[in-house]
N, C-alpha and C positions, 0 to 999 in steps of 0.2 A: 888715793890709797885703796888697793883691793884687798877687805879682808880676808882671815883666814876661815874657810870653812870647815867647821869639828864634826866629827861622826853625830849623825840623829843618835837624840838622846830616848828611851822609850821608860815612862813612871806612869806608875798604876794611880788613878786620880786619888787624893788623900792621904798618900803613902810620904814620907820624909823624901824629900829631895836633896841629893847627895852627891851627884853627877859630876857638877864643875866644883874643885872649891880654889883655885889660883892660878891669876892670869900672870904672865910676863917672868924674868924679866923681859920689855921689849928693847928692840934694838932695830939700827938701819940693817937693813942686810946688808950692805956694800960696806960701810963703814965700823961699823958696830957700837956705833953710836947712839944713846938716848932718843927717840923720837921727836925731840924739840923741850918747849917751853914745859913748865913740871905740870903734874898731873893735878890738879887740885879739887877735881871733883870726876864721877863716871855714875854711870848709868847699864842697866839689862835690862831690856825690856822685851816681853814677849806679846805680836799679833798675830789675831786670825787671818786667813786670806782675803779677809774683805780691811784689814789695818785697823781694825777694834785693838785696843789695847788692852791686853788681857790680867797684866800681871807686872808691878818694876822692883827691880832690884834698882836702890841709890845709895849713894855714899855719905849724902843727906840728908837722915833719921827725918826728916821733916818732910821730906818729900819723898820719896819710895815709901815701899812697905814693909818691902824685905832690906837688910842691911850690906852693904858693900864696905870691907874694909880698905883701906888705901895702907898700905905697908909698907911702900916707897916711891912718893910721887914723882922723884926724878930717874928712877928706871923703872918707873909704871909698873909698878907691881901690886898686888890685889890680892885680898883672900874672899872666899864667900864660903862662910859656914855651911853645914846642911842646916836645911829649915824648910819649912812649909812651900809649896810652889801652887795656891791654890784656882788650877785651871780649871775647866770644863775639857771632858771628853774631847779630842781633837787633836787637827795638828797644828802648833805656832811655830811662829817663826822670831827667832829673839837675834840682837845685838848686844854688843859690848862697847861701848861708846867711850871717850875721856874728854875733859873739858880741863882750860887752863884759866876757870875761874873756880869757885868755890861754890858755886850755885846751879850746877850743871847750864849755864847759858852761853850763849855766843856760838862760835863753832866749835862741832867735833871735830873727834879722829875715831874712826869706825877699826877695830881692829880684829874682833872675832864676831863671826855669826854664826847661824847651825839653826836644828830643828828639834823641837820635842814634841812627841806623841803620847798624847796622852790618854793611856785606854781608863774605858770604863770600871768603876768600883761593882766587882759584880755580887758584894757584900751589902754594897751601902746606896747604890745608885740603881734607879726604876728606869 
């Protein structure tokens, strides 16, 4: 599967992140069919270009940091609040992942990626 790539996202470091807030519904292209088995857990996560893990968004309050709603895991559907995105100055590189367990493990399905740039706080940052 080759995801889709979203326009760079560009947020002032500190500032409320508000950018994405709902993925899907997805669907085959050719069919228009559900993507497979249901959705039961996902994942964003954003890395530097060296694949430091900067920051995750989960659907598993226990694991991420920021929270991923599941809305409808059988036509993959997602909300993401705004909320904090707290990166360092930079640019990362994030995905949008689904898993067909409940604990983001086994294999994914990679369906959105893209880029955030995040400028410096020239209020609050040295």
């Amino acid at each position: 599967m080759i995801p889709i790539e979203l326009p760079a996202q560009t947020l002032t470091r500190n500032d409320l992140w508000e950018n994405v807030y709902h993925f899907g519904p997805m669907a085959d292209s050719i069919t228009g069919d559900p993507p497979g088995g249901p959705a039961l857990s996902c994942r964003m996560q954003w890395r530097n270009k060296s694949g430091t893990l900067g920051y995750e968004l989960n659907s598993v309050a226990s694991i991420g940091k920021g929270l991923i709603t599941i809305v409808d895991s059988t036509h993959y559907e997602f909300d993401i609040e705004p909320q904090e995105l707290p990166l360092d100055a930079g640019e990362w590189y994030w995905d949008f992942e689904t898993f067909e367990t409940d604990d983001c493990t086994g294999p994914s399905r990679t369906f959105y990626k893209g880029t955030t740039i995040v400028n410096k706080d020239i209020s609050h940052d040295d």
